[in-house]
C-alpha positions in Angstrom: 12.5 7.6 -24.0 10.7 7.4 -20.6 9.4 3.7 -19.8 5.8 2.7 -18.5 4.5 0.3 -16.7 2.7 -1.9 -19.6 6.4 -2.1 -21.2 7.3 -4.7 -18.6 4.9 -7.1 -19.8 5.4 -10.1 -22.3 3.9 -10.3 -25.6 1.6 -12.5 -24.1 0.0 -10.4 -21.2 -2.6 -7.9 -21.7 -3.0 -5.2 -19.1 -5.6 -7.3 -17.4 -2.5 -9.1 -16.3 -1.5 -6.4 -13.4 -4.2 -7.6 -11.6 -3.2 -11.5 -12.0 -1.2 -11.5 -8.1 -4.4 -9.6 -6.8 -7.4 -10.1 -5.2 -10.8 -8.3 -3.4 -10.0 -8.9 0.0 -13.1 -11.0 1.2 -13.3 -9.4 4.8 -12.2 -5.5 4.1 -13.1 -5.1 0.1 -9.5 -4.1 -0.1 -7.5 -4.9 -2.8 -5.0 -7.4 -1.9 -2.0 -9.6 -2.8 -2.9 -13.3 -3.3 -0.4 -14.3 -0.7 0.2 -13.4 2.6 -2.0 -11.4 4.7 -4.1 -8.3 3.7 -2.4 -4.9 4.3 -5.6 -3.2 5.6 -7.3 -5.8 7.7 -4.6 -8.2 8.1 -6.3 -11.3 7.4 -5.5 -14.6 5.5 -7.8 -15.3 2.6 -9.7 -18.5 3.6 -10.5 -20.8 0.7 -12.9 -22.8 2.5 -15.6 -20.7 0.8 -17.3 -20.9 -2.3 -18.8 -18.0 -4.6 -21.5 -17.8 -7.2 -21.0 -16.7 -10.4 -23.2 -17.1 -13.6 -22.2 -18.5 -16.8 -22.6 -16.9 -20.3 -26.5 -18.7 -20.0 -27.2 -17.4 -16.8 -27.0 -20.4 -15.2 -25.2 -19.9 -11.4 -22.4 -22.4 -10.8 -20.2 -22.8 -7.5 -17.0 -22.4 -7.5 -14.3 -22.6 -4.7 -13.0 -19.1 -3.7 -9.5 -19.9 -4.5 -11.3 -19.4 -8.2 -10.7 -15.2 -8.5 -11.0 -12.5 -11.0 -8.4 -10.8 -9.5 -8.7 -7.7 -8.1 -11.5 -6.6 -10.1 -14.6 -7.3 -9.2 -16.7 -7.4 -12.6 -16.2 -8.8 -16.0 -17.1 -5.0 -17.3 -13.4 -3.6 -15.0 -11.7 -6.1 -17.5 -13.5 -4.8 -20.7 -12.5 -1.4 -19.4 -8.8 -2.3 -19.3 -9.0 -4.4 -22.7 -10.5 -0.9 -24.4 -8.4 0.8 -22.9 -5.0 -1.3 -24.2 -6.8 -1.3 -27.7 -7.3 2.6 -28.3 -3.6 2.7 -26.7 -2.3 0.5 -29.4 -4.3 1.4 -32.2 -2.7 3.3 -34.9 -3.5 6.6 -35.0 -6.3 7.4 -37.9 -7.4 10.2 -40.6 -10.7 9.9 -39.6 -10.9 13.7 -38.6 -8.7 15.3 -41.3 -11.2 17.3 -42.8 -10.7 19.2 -39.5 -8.3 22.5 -39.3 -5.2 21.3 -37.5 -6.4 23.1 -34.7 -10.1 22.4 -34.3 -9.1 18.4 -34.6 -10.5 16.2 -31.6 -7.1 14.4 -29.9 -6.5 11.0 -32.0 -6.9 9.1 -28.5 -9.0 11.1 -26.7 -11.4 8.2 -26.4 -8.8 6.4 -23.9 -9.2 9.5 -21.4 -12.8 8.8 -21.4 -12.8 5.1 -21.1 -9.9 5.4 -18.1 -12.5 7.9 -16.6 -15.4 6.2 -16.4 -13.2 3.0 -15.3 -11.8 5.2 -12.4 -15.3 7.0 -11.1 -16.7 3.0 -11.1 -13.6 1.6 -8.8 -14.0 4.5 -6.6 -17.5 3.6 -6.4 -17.1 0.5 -5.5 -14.5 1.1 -3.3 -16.6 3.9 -1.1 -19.8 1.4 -1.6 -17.8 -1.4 -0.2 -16.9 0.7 3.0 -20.4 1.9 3.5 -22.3 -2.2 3.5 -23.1 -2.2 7.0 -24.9 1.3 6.2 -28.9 1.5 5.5 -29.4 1.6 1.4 -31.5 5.1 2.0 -28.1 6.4 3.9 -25.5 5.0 0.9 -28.0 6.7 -1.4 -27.8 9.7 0.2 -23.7 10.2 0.5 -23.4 9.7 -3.3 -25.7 12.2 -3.9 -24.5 14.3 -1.9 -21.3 13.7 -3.3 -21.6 13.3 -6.5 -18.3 14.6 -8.1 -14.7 12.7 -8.2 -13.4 15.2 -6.2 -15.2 15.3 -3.6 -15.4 11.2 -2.9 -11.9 11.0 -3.3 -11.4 13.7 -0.8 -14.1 14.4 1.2 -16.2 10.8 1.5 -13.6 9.2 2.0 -12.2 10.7 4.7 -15.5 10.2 6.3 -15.7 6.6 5.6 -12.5 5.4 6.5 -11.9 8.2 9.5 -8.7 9.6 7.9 -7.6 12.9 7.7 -6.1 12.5 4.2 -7.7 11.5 0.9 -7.5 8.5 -1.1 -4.8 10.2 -3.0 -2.5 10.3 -0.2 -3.4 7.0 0.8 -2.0 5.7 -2.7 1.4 7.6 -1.8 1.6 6.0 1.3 1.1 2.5 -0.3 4.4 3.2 -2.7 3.0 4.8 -5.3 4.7 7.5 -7.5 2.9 11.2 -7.2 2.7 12.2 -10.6 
């Protein structure tokens, strides 16, 4: 049987926990090991810096950056991931029986939609964060003129970070696997 990736964790961790050694590089937007320097913009993190967050209440507390979510950057990236770890656990259901066989919605068909929507808001964020020093009406204007997956992954981002390859091949260059 083939292994994956979440079969390295303890009972303990939840998927969240592949981000635990990771963090939004404060200077780039890249994400970046905890240690050492970043692999884009090759800079130390500096935790002489404090960031605001907001409690449950809404009220904004200080905290020193060495305080992280990791390498995502909202609370909803971790609810994405938790969903997505439930509906991949989850025991399959009859809740569509009265189907034919072959007119029957996949069991976990709701994880490729959660992972999607998860995906097209990193990428985002990602091409957002490389477009900050830009004017909002010019942001605005690249996403709608490239609205799809495709072509951000591809096309946008070749723009933005003045590469002749896409994001894609960026991701094989960092180690990881084609499929």
């Amino acid at each position: 049987m083939e292994k994956y990736w979440f079969d390295n964790l303890t009972g303990a961790q939840s998927w969240t926990s592949l981000w635990s050694q990771y963090t939004i590089c404060e200077n780039c937007g890249g994400i970046r090991k905890t240690q050492g320097k970043c692999s884009v913009c090759h800079k130390e993190i500096s935790f002489q810096r404090f960031i605001k967050v907001k409690d449950s209440r809404g009220k904004e507390i200080e905290l020193l950056s060495k305080t992280s979510m990791g390498a995502e950057g909202r609370y909803e990236d971790y609810i994405y991931l938790n969903m997505l770890e439930y509906e991949w656990k989850r025991p399959e259901s009859n809740q569509f029986e009265f189907f034919s066989k072959n007119k029957r919605p996949a069991a976990k068909a709701i994880i490729v939609l959660i992972f999607w929507t998860y995906f097209e808001t990193r990428i985002e964020r990602l091409l957002d964060c490389a477009m900050k020093d830009l004017s909002n009406s010019i942001r605005t204007d690249f996403f709608k003129r490239y609205q799809s997956i495709s072509s951000r992954t591809c096309d946008l981002y070749k723009i933005l970070f003045g590469k002749s390859n896409s994001y894609f091949i960026d991701l094989e260059k960092c180690g990881l696997p084609k499929n």
